[in-house]
N, C-alpha and C positions, 0 to 999 in steps of 0.2 A: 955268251948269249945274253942279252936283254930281255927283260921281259915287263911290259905294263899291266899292271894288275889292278882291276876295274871293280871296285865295291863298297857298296854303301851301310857295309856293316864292320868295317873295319876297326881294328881298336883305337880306343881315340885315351888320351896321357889324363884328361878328365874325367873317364869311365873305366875304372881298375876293372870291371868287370865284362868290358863288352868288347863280345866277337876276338877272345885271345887266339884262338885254334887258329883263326887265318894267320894271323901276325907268326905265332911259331910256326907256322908252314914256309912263312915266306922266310924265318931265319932260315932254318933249313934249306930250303935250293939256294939262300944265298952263300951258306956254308960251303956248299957242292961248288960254289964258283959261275952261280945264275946272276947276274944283278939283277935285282927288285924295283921298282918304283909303282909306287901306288899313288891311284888316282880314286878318291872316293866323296862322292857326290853327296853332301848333305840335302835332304827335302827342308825348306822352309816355309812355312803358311804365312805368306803378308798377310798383315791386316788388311788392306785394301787391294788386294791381290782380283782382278788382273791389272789393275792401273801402272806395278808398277812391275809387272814382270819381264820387261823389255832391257831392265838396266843390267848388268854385266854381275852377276853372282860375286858376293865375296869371296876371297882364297886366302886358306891361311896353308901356311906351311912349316911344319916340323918336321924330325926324326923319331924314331921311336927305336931305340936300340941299332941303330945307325943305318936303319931303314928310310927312307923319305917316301914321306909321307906329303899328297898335294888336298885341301880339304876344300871344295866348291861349291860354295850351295845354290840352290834352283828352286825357285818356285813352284811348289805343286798344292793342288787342290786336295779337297779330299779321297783317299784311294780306292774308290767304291764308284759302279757304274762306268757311266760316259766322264768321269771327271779321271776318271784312272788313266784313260787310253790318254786324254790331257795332260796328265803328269807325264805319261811316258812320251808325249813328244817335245814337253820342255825338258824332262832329263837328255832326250836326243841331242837335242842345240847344247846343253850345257857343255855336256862329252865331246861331241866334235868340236866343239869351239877350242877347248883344252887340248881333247889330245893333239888337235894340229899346231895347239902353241905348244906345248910341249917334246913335238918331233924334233924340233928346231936343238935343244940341247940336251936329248935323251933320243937316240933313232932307236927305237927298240924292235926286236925281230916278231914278236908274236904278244897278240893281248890275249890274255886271261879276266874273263869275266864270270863274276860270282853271285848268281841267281838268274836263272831263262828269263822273269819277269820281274822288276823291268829292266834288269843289267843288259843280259846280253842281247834280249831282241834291241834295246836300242844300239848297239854297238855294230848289229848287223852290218845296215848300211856303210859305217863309219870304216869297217875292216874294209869291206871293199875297195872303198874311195882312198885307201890311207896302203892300199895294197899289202896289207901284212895279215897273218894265217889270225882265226879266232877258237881259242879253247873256251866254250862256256862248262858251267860248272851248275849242276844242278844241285842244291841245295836241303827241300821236303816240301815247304810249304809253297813252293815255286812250282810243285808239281801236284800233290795232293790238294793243296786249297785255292791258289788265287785264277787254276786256270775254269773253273765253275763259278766264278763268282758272275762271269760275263762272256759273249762268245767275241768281246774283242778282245777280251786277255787270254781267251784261248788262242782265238788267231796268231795273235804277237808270240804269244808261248812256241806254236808250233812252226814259226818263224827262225826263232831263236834256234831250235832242235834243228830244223831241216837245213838252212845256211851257215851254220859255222860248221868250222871244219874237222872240228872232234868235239864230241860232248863227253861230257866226267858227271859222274854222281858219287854220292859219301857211300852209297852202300850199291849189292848187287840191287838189289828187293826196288830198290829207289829208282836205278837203271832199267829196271820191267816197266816202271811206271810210263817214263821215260819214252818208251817206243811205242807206248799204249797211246800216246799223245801224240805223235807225228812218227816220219820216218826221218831218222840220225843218217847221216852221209855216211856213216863208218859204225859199227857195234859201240857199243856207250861203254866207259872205263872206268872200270872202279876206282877210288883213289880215297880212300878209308883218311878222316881224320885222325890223328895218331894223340899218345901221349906222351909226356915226360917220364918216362918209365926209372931217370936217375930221382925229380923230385919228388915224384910220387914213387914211392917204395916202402915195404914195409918197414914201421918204428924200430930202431936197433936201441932204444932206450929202456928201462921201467915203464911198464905203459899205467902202469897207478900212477905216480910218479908226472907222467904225460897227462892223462885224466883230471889227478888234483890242480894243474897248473891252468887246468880249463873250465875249473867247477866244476867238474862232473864228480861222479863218484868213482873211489876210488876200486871198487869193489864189481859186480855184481857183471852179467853180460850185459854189453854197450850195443846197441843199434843204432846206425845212423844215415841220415836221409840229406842231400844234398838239393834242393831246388829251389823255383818259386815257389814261394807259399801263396800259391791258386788254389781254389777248389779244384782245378782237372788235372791238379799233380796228385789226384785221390788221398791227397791228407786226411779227408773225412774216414777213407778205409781205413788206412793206417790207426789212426788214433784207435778205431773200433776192434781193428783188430790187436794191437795194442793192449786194448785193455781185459782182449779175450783169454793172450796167453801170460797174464799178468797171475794168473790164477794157478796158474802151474811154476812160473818160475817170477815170483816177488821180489826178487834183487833185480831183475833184468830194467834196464833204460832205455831211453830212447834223447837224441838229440836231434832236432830239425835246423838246420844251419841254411839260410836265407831270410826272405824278405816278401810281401807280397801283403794284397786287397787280403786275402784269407788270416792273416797273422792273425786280430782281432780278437776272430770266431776263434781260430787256434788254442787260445793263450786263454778265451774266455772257457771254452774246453775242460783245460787242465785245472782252473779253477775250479769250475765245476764239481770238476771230479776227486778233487783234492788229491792229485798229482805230480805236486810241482818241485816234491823230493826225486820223482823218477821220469819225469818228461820238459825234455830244456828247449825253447825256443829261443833261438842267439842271434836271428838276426843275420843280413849276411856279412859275409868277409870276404877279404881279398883273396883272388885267386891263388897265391902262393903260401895262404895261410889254412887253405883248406887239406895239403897231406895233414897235419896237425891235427885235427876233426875226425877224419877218416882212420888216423893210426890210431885212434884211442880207443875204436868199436870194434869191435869183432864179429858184425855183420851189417853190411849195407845194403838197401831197400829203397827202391825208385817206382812208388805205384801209381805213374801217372795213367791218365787216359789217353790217350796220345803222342806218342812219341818220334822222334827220328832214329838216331844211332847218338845216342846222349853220351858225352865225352863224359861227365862225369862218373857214367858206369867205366868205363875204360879205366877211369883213374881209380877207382875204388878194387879194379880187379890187378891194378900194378903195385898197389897196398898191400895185396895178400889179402882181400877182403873176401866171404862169398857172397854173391850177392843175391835179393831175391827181388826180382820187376815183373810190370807185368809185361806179357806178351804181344807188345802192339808194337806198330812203326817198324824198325829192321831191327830191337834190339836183338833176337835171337840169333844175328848173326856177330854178337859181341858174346853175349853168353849162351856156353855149351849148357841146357840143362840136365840136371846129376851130374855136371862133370865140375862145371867151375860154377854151379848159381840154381837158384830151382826159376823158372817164368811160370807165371799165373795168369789167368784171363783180368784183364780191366774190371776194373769195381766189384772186385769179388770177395769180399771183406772174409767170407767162410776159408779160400781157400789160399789168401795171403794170409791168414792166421796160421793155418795150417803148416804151410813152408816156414813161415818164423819160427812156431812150437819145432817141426822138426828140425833143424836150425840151432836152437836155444838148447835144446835137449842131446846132442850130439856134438861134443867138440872136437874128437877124430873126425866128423867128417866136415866142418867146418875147416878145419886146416889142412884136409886133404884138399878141396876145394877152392879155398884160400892160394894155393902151391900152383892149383893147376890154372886158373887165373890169371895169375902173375907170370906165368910163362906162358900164356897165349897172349898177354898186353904184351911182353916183350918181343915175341916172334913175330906176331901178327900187325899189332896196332902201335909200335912206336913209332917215333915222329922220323927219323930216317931212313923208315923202310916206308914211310909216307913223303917224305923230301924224294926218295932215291926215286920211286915210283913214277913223281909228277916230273920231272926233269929228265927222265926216261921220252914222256911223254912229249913235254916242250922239245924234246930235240927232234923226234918221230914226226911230229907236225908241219914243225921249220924246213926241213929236210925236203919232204914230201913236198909242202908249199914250193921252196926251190925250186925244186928238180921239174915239177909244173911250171915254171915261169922259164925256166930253161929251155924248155920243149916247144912250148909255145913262142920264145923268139927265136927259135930256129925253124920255125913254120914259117913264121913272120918272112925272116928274114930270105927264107924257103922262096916263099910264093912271091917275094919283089922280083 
């Protein structure tokens, strides 16, 4: 089976950090024996944009772990209002333009596209005329925020939902949204991004040992937080609360491991506070360099305002970590609360202190917690019971697509 895979968030070999989870999706069903090719449309703002939006997009093209990768860019304005519904009918021409130069030595059986707005409503049309089935893939903010911004990005939204021929979302919770926005041809499918559950694992080393080769301390309990460093990953809580249970347990730390507008205030913070033997802003790292990070704390904490199903919780609970977040977007269907993690309401700095003291103060159930975690990443959320799933799916599709094409030229051929 072939498959073209349509997204403009794809990992690119000069961004260590962006949109990995597709790229290990797509090793994956290419393990199962799926071929991959990705087709991902970069937005570019000419300076004198629309003068010169008529000329043929540049295309580079690489591998990425012996993926192929096709990289296209298009003119788009800015993505707000009537300029958005504009971008999304220059991404249209881009896409078509491609994928019918691309059939030519890639005839792939089914596209997958990755985000209702503006992936897969542009791609609508394009399946049709190209006659091959479309899986979109709804993503969060594809569905939660950009179809409110305007009721033409609703429309296209519910465009995308109602014409392709299976819709997928990352979580169930995402899939209600989902239907709340148009009617799906078929029930919407879950398809859980997964984890590396062999790299992210719990340390089998000295974790002091692991600690000092990080700066940290080698001592005391570790907490640690993986994100942007935004205001609405609630760092502001964090530090607050932070500093509440600092008062019960004095050795305990804390590491924030990323990057972001908020670092600043962060960092001006811990000066503040004269902190900065027990709280470490590092700045971010490379994807592969985060179990490192994760194996050296013994509880991890994601208090953003806002969330989807954050792969980074996934990964901190294939660590052996327990985790505490709060309660927004699908995470509670990543973490069991009391079972593998405590969730808290958004900005509730009282009662994320609360779950961290309890936390800090209990290491039986920290590693009770820890245990049970790491066998729901493994059972639930690895990336081959995420590969196995979508390629389940890609064949269910192609299948069906057929077997309608079949029937219909035996009408065809029926009614001559």
């Amino acid at each position: 089976m072939r498959v073209r895979l349509v997204s403009d968030m794809y990992a690119r070999p000069d961004r260590v950090l962006s949109a990995t989870f597709l790229h290990r999706q797509a090793l994956e069903v290419t393990r199962i024996g799926v071929e991959v090719r990705v087709l991902s449309p970069v937005p570019a703002f000419p300076g004198r944009w629309p003068k010169k939006a008529h000329r043929r997009p540049h295309v580079e093209r690489y591998e990425l772990d012996g993926v192929p990768v096709m990289r296209a860019r298009f003119p788009k304005p800015l993505p707000f209002g009537p300029a958005a519904l504009l971008g999304g009918y220059l991404l249209e021409r881009t896409l078509r333009r491609h994928v019918n130069d691309v059939r030519r030595e890639f005839d792939f059986d089914l596209i997958y596209g990755i985000r209702l707005f503006p992936i897969v409503s542009s791609l609508v049309p394009i399946a049709s005329e190209v006659g091959r089935p479309l899986l979109g893939s709804a993503m969060g903010s594809d569905v939660h925020t950009h179809p409110y911004r305007s009721r033409g990005i609703r429309r296209l939204t519910r465009r995308a939902i109602e014409r392709s021929d299976q819709v997928a979302a990352v979580s169930r919770a995402l899939g209600r949204e989902v239907v709340a926005l148009g009617e799906p041809r078929k029930p919407v499918r879950t398809i859980y991004n997964g984890v590396d559950t062999e790299q992210f694992a719990p340390p089998s080393g000295e974790i002091s040992a692991a600690r000092e080769a990080l700066g940290l301390p080698r001592g005391g309990t570790g907490i640690c937080t993986v994100c942007r460093v935004e205001r609405e990953k609630g760092l502001q809580e964090l530090a607050e609360a932070f500093r509440t249970v600092r008062h019960a347990y004095p050795e305990a730390w804390l590491v924030v491991v990323g990057d972001g507008a908020y670092r600043a205030k962060l960092e001006g913070w811990v000066e503040s506070e004269g902190l900065g033997s027990r709280v470490f802003v590092v700045g971010a790292h490379p994807h592969d360099e985060i179990p490192r990070w994760l194996g050296a704390a013994d509880v991890f904490v994601l208090a953003g305002h806002n969330e989807g199903l954050p792969n980074v919780v996934l990964e901190a609970m294939a660590c052996g970590l327990p985790v505490v977040a709060t309660d927004v977007g699908w995470t509670s269907e990543a973490v069991v609360h009391g079972r593998t993690g405590l969730l808290v309401p958004a900005a509730d700095t009282g009662r994320l202190a609360g779950a961290l003291d309890h936390l800090l103060g209990d290491e039986e159930e920290r590693e009770s917690m820890g245990r049970a975690g790491r066998h729901r990443a493994v059972d639930t959320f690895g990336w081959r019971e995420s590969g196995e799933t979508l390629v389940s799916l890609y064949r269910e599709i192609v299948d069906e697509h057929n077997s309608h094409r079949h029937v219909a030229a035996e009408a065809k051929r029926g009614g001559a």
